[in-house]
Residue, then its C-alpha position, 0 to 999 in steps of 0.5 A: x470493465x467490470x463484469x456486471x456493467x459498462x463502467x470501467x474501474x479504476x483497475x482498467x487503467x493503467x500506465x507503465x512506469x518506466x523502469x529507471x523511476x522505478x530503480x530511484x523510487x525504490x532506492x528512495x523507499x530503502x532510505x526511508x526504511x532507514x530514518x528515524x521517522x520511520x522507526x516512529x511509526x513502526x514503534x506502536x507494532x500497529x499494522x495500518x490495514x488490520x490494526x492488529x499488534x504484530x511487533x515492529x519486526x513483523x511490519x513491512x513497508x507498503x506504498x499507499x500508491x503501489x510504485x508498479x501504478x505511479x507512487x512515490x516513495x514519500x512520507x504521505x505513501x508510506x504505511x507500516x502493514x503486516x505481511x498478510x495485509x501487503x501481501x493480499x493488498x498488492x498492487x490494489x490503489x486505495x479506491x480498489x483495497x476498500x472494493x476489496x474490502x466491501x466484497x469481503x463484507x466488511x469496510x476498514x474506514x480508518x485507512 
């Protein structure tokens, strides 16, 4: 729950994943980082989060939906993100990352 109130977050709720789907999701996601499609959109060097120019060979894989919280590896879950981006992300849901990001005082509405 939060500190502040009695409402839960959407943090407090969470459901392992069970180890096998998340061998195949991965195994999935390294398939991806191989096709053509993906190399389309590491092309531009844009990290999604921050829109800074960082270069194709400085962009990660991050899954929209962490597969740690139930994601898929699928087109539609997939961004190119800076390491210093994926890694401050984690395994933030995209309801939590813009949390995040207004307790920074700032809001990136382009995600």
């Amino acid at each position: 729950m939060s500190p502040r109130t009695s409402e839960p977050r959407v943090s407090d709720y969470y459901a392992p994943v069970d180890p096998d789907d998340l061998k195949r999701e991965r195994a999935k996601a390294r398939e991806l980082r191989g096709s053509q499609w993906w190399r389309r959109r590491l092309s531009d060097g844009l990290c999604y989060y921050c829109r800074r120019a960082v270069g194709v060979k400085a962009l990660t894989m991050d899954h929209l939906v962490p597969l740690g919280r139930g994601g898929k590896s699928v087109r539609g879950n997939v961004v190119p993100a800076c390491k210093a981006c994926n890694d401050r992300k984690k395994a933030l849901l995209p309801v939590e990352w813009r949390e995040y990001l207004d307790s920074l005082g700032r809001r990136d509405d382009d995600e």
